[in-house]
C-alpha positions in Angstrom: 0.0 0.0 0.0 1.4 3.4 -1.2 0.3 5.2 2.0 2.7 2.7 4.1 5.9 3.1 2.0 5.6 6.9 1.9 6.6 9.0 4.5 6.9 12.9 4.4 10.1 14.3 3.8 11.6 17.5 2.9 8.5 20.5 2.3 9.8 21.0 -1.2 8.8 17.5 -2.2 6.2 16.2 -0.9 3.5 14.8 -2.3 0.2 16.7 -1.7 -2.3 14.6 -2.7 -0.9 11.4 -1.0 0.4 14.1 2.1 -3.8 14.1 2.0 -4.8 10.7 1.8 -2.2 10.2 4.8 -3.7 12.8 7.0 -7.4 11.6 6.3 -6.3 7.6 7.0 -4.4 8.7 10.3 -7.9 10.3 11.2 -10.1 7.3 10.4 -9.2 4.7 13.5 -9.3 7.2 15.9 -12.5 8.4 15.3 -13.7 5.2 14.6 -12.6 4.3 18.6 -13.6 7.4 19.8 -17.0 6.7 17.9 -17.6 3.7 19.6 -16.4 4.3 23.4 -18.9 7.1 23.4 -22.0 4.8 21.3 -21.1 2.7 24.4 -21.2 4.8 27.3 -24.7 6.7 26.0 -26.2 2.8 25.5 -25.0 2.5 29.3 -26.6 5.4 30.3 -29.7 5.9 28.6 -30.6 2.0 29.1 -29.7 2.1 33.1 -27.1 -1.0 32.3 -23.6 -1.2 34.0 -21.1 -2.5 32.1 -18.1 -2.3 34.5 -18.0 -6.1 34.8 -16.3 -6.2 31.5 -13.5 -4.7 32.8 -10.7 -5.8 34.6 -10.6 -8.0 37.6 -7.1 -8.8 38.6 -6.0 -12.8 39.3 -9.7 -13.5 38.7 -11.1 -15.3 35.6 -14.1 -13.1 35.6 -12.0 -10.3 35.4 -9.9 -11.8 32.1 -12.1 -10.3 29.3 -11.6 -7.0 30.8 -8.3 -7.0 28.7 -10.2 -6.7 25.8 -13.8 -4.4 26.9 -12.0 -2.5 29.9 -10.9 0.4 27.6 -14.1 0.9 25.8 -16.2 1.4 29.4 -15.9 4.6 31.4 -17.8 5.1 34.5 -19.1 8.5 33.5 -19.1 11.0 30.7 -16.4 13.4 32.5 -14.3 9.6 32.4 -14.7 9.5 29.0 -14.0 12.9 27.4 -10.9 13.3 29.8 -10.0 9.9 27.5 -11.4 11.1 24.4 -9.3 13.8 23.4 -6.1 12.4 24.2 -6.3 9.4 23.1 -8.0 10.9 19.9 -4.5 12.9 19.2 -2.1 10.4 20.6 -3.5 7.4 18.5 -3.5 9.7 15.2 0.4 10.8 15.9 1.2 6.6 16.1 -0.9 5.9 12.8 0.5 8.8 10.9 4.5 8.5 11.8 4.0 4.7 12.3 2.0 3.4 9.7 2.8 0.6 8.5 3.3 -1.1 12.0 1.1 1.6 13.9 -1.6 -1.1 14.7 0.5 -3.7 15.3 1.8 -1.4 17.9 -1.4 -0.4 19.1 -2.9 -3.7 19.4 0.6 -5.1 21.9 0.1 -1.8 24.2 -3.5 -2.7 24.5 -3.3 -6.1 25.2 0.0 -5.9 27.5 -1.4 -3.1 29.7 -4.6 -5.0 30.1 -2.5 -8.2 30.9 -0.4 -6.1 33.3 -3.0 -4.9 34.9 -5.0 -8.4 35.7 -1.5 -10.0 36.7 -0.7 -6.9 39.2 -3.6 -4.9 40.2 -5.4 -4.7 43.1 -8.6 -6.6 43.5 -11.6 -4.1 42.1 -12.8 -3.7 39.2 -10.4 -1.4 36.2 -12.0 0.4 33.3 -11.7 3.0 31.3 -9.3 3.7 28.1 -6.9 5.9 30.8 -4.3 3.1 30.2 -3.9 3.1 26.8 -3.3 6.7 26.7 -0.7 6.5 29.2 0.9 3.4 26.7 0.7 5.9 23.6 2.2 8.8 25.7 5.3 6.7 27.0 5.6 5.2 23.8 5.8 8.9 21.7 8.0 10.7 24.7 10.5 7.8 24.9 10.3 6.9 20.9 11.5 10.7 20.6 14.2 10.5 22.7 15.5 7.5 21.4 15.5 8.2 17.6 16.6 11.6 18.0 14.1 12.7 15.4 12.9 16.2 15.3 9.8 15.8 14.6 9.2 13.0 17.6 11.0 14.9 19.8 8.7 17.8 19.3 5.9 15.5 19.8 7.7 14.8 23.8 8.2 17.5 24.1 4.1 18.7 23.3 3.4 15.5 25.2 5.3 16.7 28.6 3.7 19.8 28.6 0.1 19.1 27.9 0.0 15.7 30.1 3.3 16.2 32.2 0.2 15.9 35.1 -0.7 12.2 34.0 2.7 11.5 36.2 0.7 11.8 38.9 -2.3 9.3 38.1 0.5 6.8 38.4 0.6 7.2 42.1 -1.6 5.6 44.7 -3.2 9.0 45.9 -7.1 8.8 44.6 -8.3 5.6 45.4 -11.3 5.6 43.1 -8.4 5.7 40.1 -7.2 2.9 38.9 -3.4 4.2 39.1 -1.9 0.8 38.4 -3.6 1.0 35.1 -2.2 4.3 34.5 1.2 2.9 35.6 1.1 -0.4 33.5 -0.4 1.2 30.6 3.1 3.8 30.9 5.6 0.7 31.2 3.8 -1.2 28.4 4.4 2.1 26.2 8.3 2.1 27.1 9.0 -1.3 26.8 7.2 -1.3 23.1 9.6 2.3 22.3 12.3 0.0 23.1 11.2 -2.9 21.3 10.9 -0.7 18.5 13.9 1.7 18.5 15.6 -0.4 15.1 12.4 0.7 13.5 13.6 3.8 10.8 11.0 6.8 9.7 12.6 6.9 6.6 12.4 10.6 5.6 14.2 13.5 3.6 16.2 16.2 6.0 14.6 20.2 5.8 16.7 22.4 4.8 17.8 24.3 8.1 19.2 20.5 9.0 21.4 20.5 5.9 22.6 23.7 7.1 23.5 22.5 10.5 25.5 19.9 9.1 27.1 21.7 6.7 28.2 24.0 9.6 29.6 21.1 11.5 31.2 19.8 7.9 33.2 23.4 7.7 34.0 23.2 11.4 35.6 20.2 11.2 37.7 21.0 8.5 38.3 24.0 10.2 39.6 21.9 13.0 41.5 19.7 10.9 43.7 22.9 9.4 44.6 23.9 12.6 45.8 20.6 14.1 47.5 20.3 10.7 48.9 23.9 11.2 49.8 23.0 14.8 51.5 19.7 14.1 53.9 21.7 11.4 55.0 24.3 13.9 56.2 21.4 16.6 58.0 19.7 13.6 59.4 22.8 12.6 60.5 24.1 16.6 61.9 20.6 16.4 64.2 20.9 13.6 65.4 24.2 14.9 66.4 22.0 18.3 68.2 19.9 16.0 70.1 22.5 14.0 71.0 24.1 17.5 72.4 21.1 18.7 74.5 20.3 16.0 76.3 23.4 16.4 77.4 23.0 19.8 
């Protein structure tokens, strides 16, 4: 599929119209998931139902297919847009820079979090797509760092600064959280950044990055003269010592 082998590159060349169908594809799964955790939680509440024993119940088998339903259930509608929008931006940043291995990414994050969570959470019941969102913000911040890429590290950096508070849902202060979610669903994301670090975003450098290294190019050189300059005076000084020694 052309959309996986492209990736964007220097401004001058892109390709606009396939620049287009990338953007619009990156959009498509997470409003399809956003779509469907909030179909969910109105069917919960305009029917009366409770669906929070589809979520997580640690060392229990009940509790097992919450690795699966717990993200799509959120206990209220403040739950879920406090999800929504974050894991509506986070999600698009992995299918768009990731693509061709952006849901095979999303689906391990999902599943190991979950896993995590049943093996080494306490016993109540964990829902909520909170988790996740804490996997796909680990996973961007430390991918960043890692790759050294401009573009990801721009994205840590956004990440830090709109969410540097989710560090905080990873402590046991509110016990009506589900922080070891939040904590699992961080250490999933890590471990996955460094499962992935080999992985190359192919791209074309900007131009200011050319000029960068063209700037380190001449001041290299630059170096090299002088240590070439240097190393000609001390052979010189030394045949002078030579001379002046014969003499004597």
């Amino acid at each position: 599929m052309a959309l996986f082998k492209y990736y964007p590159s220097n401004p001058k060349k892109l390709d606009m119209k396939l620049e287009k169908k990338i953007f619009i594809h990156s959009l498509i799964f997470p409003a399809v998931f956003v779509f469907l955790i909030w179909m969910i939680e109105i069917i919960e509440q305009i029917s009366g139902l409770s669906f929070v024993k589809f979520g997580v119940y640690p060392l229990h088998l009940k509790g097992l297919v919450g690795i699966l339903f717990s993200p799509l259930i959120h206990s209220d509608f403040n739950h879920l847009i406090s999800n929504s929008i974050p894991f509506f931006i986070l999600s698009f940043v992995l299918v768009y820079f990731y693509r061709r291995i952006s849901y095979r990414i999303f689906i391990q994050m999902y599943i190991l979090a979950g896993l995590c969570v049943w093996l080494a959470g306490r016993e109540a019941w964990h829902i909520g797509a909170s988790g996740v969102v804490y996997a796909l913000a680990a996973f961007h911040f430390v991918s960043g760092i890692i790759r050294n890429d401009t573009r990801l590290l721009t994205i840590s950096v956004v990440v830090v600064f709109l969410y540097g508070g989710m560090v905080w849902g990873m402590l046991p202060i509110n016990p009506d959280v589900s922080w070891e979610g939040h904590l699992w669903g961080a250490v999933s994301g890590v471990v996955l950044a460094l499962y992935y670090r080999k992985y190359i975003i192919r791209r074309d450098k900007f131009d200011w990055e050319d000029e960068e290294d063209e700037e380190e190019i001449k001041d290299t050189l630059e170096d090299e003269n002088v240590n070439d300059e240097t190393i000609k005076e001390q052979s010189n000084l030394r045949s002078n010592n030579i001379n002046h020694t014969g003499q004597y």
